[in-house]
C-alpha positions as CSV (number, residue, x, y, z in Angstrom):
1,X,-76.4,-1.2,-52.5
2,X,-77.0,-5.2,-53.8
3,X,-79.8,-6.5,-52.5
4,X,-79.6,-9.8,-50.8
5,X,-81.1,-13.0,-49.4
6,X,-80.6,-14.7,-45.9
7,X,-81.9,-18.2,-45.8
8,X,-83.4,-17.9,-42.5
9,X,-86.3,-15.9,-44.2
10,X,-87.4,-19.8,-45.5
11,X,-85.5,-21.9,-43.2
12,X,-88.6,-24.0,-42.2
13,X,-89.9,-25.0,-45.7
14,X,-87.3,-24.5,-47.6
15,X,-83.5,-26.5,-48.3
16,X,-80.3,-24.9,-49.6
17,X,-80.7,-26.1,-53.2
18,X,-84.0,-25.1,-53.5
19,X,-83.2,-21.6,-52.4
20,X,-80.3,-21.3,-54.5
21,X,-82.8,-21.8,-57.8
22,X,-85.4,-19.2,-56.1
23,X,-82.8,-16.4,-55.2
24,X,-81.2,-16.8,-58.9
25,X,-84.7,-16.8,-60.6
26,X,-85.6,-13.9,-58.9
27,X,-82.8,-11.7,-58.9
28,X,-80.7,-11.5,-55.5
29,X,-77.3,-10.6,-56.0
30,X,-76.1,-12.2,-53.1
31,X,-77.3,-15.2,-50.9
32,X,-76.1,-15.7,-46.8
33,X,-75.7,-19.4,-46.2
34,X,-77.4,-21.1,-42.5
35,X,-74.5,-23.4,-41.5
36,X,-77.3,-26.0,-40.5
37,X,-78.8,-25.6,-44.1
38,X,-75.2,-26.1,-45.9
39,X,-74.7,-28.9,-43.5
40,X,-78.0,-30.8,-45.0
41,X,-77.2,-29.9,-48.5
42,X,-73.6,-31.7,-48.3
43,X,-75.4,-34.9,-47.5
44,X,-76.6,-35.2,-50.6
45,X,-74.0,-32.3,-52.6
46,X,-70.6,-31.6,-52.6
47,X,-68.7,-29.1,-52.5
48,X,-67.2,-28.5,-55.7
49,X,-70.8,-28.6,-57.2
50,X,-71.8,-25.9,-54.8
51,X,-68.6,-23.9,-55.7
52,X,-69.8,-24.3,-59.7
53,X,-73.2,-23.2,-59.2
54,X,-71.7,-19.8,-57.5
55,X,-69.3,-19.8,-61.0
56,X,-71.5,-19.7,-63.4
57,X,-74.0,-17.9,-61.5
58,X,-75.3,-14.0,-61.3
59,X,-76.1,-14.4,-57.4
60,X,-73.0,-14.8,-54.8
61,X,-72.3,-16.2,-51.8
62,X,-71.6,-13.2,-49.0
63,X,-71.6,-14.5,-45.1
64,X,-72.1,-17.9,-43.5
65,X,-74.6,-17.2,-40.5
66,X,-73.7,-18.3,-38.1
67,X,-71.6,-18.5,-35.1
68,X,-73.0,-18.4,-31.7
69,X,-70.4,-18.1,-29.0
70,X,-70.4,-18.2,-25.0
71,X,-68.8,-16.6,-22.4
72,X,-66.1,-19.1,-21.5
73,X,-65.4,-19.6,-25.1
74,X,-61.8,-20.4,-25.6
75,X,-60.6,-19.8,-22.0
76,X,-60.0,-23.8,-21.6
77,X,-62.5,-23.9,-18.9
78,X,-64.9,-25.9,-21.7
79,X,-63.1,-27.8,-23.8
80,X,-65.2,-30.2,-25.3
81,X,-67.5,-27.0,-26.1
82,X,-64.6,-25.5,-27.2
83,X,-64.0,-28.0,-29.7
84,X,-67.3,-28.3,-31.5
85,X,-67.4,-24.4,-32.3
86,X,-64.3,-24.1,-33.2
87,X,-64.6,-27.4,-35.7
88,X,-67.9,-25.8,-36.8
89,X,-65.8,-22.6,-37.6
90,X,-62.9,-24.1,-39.3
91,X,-65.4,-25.6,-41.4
92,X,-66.9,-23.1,-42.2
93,X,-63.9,-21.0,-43.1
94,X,-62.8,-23.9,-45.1
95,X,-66.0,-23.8,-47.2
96,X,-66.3,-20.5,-47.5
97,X,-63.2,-19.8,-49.0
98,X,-64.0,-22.5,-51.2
99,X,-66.6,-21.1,-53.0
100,X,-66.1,-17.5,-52.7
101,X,-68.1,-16.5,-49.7
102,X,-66.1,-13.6,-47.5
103,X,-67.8,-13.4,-44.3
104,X,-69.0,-14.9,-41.2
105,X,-71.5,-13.6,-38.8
106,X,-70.4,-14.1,-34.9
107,X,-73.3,-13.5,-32.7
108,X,-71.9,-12.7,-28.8
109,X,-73.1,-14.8,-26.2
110,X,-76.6,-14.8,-25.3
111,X,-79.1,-16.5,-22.5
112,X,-80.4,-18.9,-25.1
113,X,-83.3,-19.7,-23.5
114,X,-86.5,-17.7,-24.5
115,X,-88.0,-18.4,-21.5
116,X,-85.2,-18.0,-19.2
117,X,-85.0,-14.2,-18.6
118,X,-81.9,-11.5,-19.3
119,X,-78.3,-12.3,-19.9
120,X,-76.4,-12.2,-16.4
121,X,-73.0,-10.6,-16.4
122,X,-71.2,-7.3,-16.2
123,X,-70.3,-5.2,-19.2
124,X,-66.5,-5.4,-18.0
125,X,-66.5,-9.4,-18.6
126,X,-68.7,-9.6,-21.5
127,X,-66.3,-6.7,-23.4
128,X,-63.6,-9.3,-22.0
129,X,-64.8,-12.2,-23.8
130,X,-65.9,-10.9,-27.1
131,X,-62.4,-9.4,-27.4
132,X,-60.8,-12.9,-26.5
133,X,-63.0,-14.3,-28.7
134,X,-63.0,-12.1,-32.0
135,X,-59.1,-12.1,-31.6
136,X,-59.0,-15.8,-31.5
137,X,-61.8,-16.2,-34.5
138,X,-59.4,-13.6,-36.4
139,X,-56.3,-15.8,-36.3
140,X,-58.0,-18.7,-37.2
141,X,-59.9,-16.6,-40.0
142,X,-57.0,-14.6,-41.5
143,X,-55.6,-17.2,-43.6
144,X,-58.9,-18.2,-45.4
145,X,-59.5,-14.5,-46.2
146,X,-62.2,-14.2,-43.9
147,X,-64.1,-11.3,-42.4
148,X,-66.1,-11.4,-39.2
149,X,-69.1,-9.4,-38.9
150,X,-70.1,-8.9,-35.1
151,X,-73.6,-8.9,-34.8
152,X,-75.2,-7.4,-31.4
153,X,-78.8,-8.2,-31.0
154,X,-80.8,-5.5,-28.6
155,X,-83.2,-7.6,-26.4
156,X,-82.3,-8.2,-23.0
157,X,-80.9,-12.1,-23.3
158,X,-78.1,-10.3,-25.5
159,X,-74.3,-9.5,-23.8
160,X,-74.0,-7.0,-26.2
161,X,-77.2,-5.1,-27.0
162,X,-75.9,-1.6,-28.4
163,X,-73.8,-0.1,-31.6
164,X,-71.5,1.5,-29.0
165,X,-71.0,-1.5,-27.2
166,X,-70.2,-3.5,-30.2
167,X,-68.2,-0.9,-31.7
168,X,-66.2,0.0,-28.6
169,X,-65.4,-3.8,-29.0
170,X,-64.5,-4.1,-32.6
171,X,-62.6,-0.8,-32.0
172,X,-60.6,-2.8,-28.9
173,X,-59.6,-5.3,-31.3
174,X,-58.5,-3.7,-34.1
175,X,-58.1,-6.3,-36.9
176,X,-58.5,-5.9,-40.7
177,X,-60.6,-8.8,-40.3
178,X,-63.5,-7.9,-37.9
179,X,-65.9,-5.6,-38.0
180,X,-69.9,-5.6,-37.8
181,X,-73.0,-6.4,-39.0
182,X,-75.9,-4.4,-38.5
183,X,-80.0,-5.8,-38.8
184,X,-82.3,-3.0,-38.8
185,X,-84.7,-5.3,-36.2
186,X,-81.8,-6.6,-33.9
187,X,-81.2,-2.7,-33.0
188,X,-85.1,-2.1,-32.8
189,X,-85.1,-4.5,-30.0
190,X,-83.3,-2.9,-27.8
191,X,-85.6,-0.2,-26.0
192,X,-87.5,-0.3,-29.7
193,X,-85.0,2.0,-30.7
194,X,-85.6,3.8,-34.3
195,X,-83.5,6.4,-34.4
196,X,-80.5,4.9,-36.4
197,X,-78.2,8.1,-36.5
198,X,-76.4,5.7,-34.2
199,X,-74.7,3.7,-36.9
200,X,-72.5,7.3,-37.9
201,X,-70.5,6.2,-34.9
202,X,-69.2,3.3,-36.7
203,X,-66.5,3.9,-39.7
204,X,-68.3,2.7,-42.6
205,X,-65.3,0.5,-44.0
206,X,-66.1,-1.6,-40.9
207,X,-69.7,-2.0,-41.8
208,X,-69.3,-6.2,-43.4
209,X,-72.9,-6.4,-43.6
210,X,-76.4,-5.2,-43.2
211,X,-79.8,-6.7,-42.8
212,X,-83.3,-5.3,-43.3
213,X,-86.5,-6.7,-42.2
214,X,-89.4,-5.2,-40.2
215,X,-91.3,-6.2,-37.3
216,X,-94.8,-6.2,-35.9
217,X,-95.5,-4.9,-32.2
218,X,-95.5,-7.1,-29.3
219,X,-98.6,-7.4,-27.4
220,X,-97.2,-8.1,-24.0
221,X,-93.7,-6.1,-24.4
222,X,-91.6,-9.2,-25.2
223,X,-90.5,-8.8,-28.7
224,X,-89.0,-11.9,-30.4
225,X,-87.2,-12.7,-32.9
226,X,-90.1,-14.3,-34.7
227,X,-92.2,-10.7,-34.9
228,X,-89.7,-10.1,-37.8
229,X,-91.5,-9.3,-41.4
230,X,-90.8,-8.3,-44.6
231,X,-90.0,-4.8,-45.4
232,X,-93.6,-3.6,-47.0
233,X,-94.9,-2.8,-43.2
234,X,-94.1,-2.9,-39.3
235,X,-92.6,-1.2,-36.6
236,X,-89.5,-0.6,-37.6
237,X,-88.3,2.7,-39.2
238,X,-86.4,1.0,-42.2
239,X,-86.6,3.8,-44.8
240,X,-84.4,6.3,-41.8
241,X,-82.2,2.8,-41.5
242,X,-81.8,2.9,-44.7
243,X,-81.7,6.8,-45.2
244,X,-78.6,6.6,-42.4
245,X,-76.8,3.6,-44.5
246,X,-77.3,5.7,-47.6
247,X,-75.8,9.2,-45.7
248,X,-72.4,6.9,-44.7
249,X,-71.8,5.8,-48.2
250,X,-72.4,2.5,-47.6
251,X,-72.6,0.5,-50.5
252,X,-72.4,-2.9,-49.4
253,X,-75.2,-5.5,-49.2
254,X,-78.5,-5.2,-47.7
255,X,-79.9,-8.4,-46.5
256,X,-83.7,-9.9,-45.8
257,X,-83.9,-12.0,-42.9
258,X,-86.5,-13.0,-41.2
259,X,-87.4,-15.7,-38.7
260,X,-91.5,-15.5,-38.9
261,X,-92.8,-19.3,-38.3
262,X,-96.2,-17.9,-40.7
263,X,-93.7,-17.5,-43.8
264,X,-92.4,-20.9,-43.2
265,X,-96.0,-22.1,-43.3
266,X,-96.0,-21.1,-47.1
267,X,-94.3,-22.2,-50.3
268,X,-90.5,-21.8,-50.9
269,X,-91.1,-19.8,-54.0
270,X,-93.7,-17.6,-51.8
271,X,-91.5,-16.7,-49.2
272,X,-88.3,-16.1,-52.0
273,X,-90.7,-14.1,-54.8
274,X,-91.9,-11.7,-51.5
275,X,-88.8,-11.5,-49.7
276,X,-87.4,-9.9,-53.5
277,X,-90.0,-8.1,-54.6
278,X,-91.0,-6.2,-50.9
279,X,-86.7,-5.4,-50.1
280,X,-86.5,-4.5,-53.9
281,X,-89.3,-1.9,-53.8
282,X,-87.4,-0.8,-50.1
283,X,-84.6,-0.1,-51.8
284,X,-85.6,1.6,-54.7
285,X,-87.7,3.7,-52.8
286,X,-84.7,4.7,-50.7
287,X,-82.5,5.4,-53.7
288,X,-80.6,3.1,-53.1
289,X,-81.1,-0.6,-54.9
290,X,-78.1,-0.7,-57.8
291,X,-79.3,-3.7,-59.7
């Protein structure tokens, strides 16, 4: 497996540029782009320039993260909301094919509200509207040679919180361009699950992407998303994750992301240096890093 770098790991002291200088000093093979970070460096870059980098660079772009839908998405009852995903997407695909990058990460709809409890809504019409939804992202994506990676996160303000539920979608679509993306603490938080056998359900040709990260526990039962840590400890059962990976023959690219507000608190080539060196000795450890 590559080993590679998602900017959200330095998102709050860190810019696009600067990561892209980090991830090659330090060895990623591959680096997932925030569309809010590409937006910022294109104020001041174009992208042509960020197309050469990529060219005469060892590291590559793999996904743009990413996408967050909602449950009326392209029905026509929003249309103005309507419009700014869908630019945002088109964009992206635009840019992305640009410069080399295959993928983009669709998150289902969530409550997005930390505060604001679980996401209300049947299975039936959440199944409903990521199936509208993917086949509608597909169209638009086929012609730029984009791949969607559906990415189901496990805590309760998620529509779509299990590998069966997202696979039953994917499955319901069936389109050479979708398939999933699976982050070791996204399928911890639902019910702290660490038993990743799971993932044999899927067909591994329809695994786009993986992340890895770890987590600590959370003292009052409400994990977030910013209990997420690097690989060397935590909660999380990554070397089984991995282990699983490793028994489907996936050979793709494995990920760190990480949303920790401490990290951010640090220096850029702190969080980059760690984030390598503690998913690198992961890997290696679970015979599975190919440098």
């Amino acid at each position: 497996m590559k080993i590679g770098y998602n900017e959200a790991t330095a998102m709050g002291c860190s810019d696009l540029a600067t990561d892209l200088a980090l991830c090659e000093k330090n060895g990623f093979d591959y680096i997932e782009l925030r569309l809010d970070m590409l937006k910022e460096y294109l104020k001041q870059h174009s992208v042509s320039e960020l197309k050469q980098f990529f060219q005469s660079s060892k590291i590559k772009p793999h996904a743009l993260n990413a996408l967050y839908t909602f449950p009326d998405f392209c029905t026509g009852k929003s249309p103005d909301d309507d419009k700014i995903l869908l630019d945002d997407f088109i964009w992206g695909c635009d840019i992305a094919h640009e410069i080399g990058a295959q993928y983009f990460i669709i998150v289902p709809p969530l409550q997005r509200d930390p505060n604001g409890g679980p996401f209300i809504g049947s299975w039936q019409d959440t199944r409903n509207n990521c199936i509208r939804i993917l086949e509608r992202l597909s169209d638009i994506a086929k012609p730029y040679g984009i791949k969607l990676c559906l990415e189901l996160v496990g805590f309760e303000r998620s529509s779509v919180r299990t590998v069966e539920q997202a696979w039953d979608i994917v499955q319901a679509v069936s389109r050479d361009n979708v398939g999933l993306v699976f982050d070791a603490f996204n399928l911890y938080l639902y019910n702290q699950l660490n038993d990743f056998s799971v993932m044999k359900l899927v067909d591994v040709d329809k695994i786009y992407a993986v992340h890895i990260n770890n987590g600590d526990a959370s003292p009052d039962h409400k994990p977030t998303q910013a209990l997420r840590r690097f690989c060397d400890s935590g909660v999380v059962n990554v070397h089984q994750f991995l282990a699983v990976l490793k028994e489907m023959n996936y050979t793709g690219m494995v990920s760190i992301e990480t949303f920790r507000p401490e990290y951010w608190e640090k220096s850029p080539e702190w969080v980059v240096a760690e984030a390598y060196r503690t998913t690198k000795q992961l890997m290696v450890e679970s015979g599975v890093f190919c440098s």
